[in-house]
N, C-alpha and C positions, 0 to 999 in steps of 0.2 A: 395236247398241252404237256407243256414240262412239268417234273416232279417240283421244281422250284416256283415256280406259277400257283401250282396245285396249293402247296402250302401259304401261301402268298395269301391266297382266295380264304382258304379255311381260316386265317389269323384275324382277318378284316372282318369277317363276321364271329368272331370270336369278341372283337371288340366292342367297348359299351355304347351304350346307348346315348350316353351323353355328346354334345358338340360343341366345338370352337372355332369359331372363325376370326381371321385375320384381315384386317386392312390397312392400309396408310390414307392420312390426308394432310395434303399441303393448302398452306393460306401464306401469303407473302413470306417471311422468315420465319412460320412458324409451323412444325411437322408431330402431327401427333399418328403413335399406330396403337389402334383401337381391336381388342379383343373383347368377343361376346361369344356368352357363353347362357345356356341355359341357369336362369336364377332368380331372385325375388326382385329385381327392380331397383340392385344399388348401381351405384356408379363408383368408381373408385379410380381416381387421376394420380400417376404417383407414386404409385403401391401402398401412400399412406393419408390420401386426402381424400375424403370424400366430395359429391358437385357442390353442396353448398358449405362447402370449407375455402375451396380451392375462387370456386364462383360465385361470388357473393350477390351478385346481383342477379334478379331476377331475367333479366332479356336473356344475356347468356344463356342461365340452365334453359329456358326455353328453346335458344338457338341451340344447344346442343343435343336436347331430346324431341325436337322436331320430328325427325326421321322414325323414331318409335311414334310417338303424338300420331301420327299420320294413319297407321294403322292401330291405333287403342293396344300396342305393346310394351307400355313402361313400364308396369311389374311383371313379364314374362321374362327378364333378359338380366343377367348382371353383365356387364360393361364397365372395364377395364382397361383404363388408357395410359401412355406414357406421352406424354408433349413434353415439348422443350423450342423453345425461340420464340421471336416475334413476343407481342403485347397480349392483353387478356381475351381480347374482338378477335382478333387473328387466329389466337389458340382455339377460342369456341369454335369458330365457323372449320377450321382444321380436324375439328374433333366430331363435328355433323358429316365431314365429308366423308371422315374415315367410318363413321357409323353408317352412313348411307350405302358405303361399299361391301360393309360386312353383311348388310340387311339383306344387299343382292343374289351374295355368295350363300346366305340360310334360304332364302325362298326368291328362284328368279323370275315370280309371275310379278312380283313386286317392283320390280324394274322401271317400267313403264308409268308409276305414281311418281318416282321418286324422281327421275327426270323431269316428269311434267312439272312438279316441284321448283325444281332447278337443285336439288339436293345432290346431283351425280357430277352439276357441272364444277368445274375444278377455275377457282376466281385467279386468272395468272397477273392481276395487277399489280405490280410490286416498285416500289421508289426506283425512280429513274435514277442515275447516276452524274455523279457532278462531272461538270465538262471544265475544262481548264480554262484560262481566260474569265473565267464568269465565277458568279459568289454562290450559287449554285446550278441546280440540273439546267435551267433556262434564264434564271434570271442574272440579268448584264452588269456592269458597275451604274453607277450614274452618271451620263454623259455630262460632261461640262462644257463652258463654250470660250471662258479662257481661264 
């Protein structure tokens, strides 16, 4: 082994004991990336909103702490997100994906729940696009007949 290796190895176990993990999740125009970190159970969207600031309705936070819910970990973790795009439905369900992916990155026996789930799968459904000729993605003008 090299001397730059050596020291490499020594620094990483020098380092704490604490962890962070990173994910992204997409939901139609809306991208949040989700950082979790060992903590009491907040969630913090923002830098300066808390979930139930940001998400005031009850399905959301639910759709977003899903992924913890699953395994009885919603005061083990503080959870830290930045979103931006897309509607409030879209941002939640962007904000479970990206927790679902961080959940894999801290423990990957968990994998396998969160798929069965469907928490891992990524929803690519997103607004079709208007086509010319027509008043939008499919729909025609109204035929007339004189």
């Amino acid at each position: 082994m090299k001397k730059a290796e050596k020291e490499h190895i020594t620094k990483k176990q020098k380092a704490s004991p604490s962890f962070s993990f990173w994910a992204t999740g997409k939901r139609k125009t809306a991208i949040a990336v989700v950082n979790l970190k060992e903590g009491k159970g907040e969630v913090v969207i923002n830098k300066n909103f808390d979930l139930e600031k940001y998400f005031p309705s009850f399905s959301e936070q639910q759709i977003i702490l899903s992924p913890l819910a699953l395994f009885d970990k919603t005061k083990d973790f503080k959870v830290s997100v930045r979103v931006k795009g897309g509607g409030k439905r879209g941002q939640a369900e962007a904000i479970r994906l990206g927790l679902a992916r961080a959940l894999t990155f801290f423990n990957s026996d968990w994998r396998t729940d969160l798929r069965a789930k469907g928490f891992l799968t990524r929803d690519a459904r997103v607004k079709e696009r208007k086509k010319p000729g027509l008043k939008r993605a499919r729909r025609a003008p109204q035929w007339q007949k004189r």
